[in-house]
N, C-alpha and C positions, 0 to 999 in steps of 0.2 A: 747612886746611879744617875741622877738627873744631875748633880753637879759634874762628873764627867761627860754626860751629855751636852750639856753648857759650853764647856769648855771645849768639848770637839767642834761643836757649831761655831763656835768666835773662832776656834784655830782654821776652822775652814774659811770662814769669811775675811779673815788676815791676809789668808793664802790669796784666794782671790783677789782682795784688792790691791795686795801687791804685784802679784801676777797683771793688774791690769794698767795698775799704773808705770810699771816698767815696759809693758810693749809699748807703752804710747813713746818711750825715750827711743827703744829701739829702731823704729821707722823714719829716716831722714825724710822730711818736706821737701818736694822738687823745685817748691817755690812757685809749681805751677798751678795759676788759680783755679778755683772750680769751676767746672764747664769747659775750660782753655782744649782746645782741640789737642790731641793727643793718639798718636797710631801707634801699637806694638809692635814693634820691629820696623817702622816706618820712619822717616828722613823729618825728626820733629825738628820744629825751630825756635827761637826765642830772641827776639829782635829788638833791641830798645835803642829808640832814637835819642838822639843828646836834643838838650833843648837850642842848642845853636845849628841841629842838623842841617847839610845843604848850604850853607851860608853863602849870600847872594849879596852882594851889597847892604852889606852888614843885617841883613834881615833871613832867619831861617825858612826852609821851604819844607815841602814832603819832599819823600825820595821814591823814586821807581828803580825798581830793584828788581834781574830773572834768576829765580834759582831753575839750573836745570839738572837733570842725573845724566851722564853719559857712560856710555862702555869707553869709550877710550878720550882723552884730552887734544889730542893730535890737531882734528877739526877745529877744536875751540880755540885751540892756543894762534892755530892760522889767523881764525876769525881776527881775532886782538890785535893781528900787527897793520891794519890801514883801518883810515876811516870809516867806509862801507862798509865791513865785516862789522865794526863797531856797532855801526847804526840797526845794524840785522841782528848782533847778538841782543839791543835793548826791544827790539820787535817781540822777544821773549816766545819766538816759536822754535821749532824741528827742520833748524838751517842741515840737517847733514842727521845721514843715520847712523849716527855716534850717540843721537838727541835719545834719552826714550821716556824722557819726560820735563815739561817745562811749566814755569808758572811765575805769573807776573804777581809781586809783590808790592805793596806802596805803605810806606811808612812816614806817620806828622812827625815831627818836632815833639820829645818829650814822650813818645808813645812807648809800651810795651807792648809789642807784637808776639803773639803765639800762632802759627799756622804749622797743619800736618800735612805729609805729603808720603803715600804708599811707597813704598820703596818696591822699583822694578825691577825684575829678576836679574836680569842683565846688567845694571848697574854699578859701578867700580866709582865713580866720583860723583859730588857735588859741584858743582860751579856756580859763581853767584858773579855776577856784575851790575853794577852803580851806577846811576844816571847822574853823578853829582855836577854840579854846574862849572864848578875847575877840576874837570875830570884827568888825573893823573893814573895812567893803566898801572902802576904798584899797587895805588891805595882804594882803588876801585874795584879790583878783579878779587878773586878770592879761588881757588881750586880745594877742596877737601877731598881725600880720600879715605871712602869709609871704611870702620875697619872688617877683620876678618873673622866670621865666626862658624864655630863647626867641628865638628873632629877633624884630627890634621889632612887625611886623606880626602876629605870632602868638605874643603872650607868654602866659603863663599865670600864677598862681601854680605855684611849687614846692615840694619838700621844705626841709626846714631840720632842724639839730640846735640844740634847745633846754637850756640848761644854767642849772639855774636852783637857787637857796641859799633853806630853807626853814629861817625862824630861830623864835625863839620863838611870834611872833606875827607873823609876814610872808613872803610871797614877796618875794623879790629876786634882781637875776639875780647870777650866779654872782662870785665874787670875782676877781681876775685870778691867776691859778698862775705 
């Protein structure tokens, strides 16, 4: 009797530690550090500056960067075409209520940025533009639309994590790791 006792105890502790060591496979790391802000269902980001970011007379700078959430792009896309609207959309506020939420970002050279941002009801896009110092509106502006989720009758837009490579003189999204 105690020898199959034995033997149940180890076949159970087998179990277990395989059982433990294969969930730890199963779980992908998001890569995102501990502590790193983090909203469920919310508009996460992930920001890494190149170490030549901004480049300015051959020396890198930070960047000021607005992400905002809009219900429709219509406004935003106006804003973009003269310089005024530019200078209003890097002000990083609620030019037009299309806005329903904004927030001024600022990234060094070489950094990885994590910020969270709730995602508001109303919300259909992200929009991001770039303070860079040879500011070209392709590589500067960035529009995201996030995606859809829900049963089909009642989708919504939802959250998303955005990961995105902020190089000399352009957003681009993120490289593959």
């Amino acid at each position: 009797m105690k020898k199959h006792f034995k033997k149940i105890v180890l076949l159970i502790a087998v179990v277990f530690v395989t059982a433990a060591l294969a969930s730890c496979g199963l779980f992908k790391s998001s890569g995102r550090p501990a502590g790193a802000p983090y909203i469920k269902g919310g508009v996460n980001f992930h920001l890494r500056g190149d170490r030549s970011l901004n480049l300015y007379q051959r020396s890198p700078h930070a960047l000021v960067l607005c992400a905002y959430q809009l219900r429709e792009v219509s406004a935003f896309n106006q804003m973009t075409e003269d310089r005024d609207g530019l200078a209003r959309l890097m002000e990083c506020g609620r030019f037009d209520s299309s806005v329903t939420y904004a927030k001024k970002l600022i990234v060094q050279p070489g950094q990885d940025m994590y910020e969270a941002m709730e995602k508001t009801d109303d919300s259909k896009y992200v929009a991001l533009i770039a303070g860079f110092y040879n500011f070209q509106k392709r590589n500067a502006i960035k529009i995201i639309t996030l995606p859809m989720k829900g049963v089909p009758l009642f989708r919504r837009p939802g959250g998303m994590d955005i990961k995105l490579y902020l190089t000399s003189q352009a957003i681009e999204n993120f490289p593959r790791e």
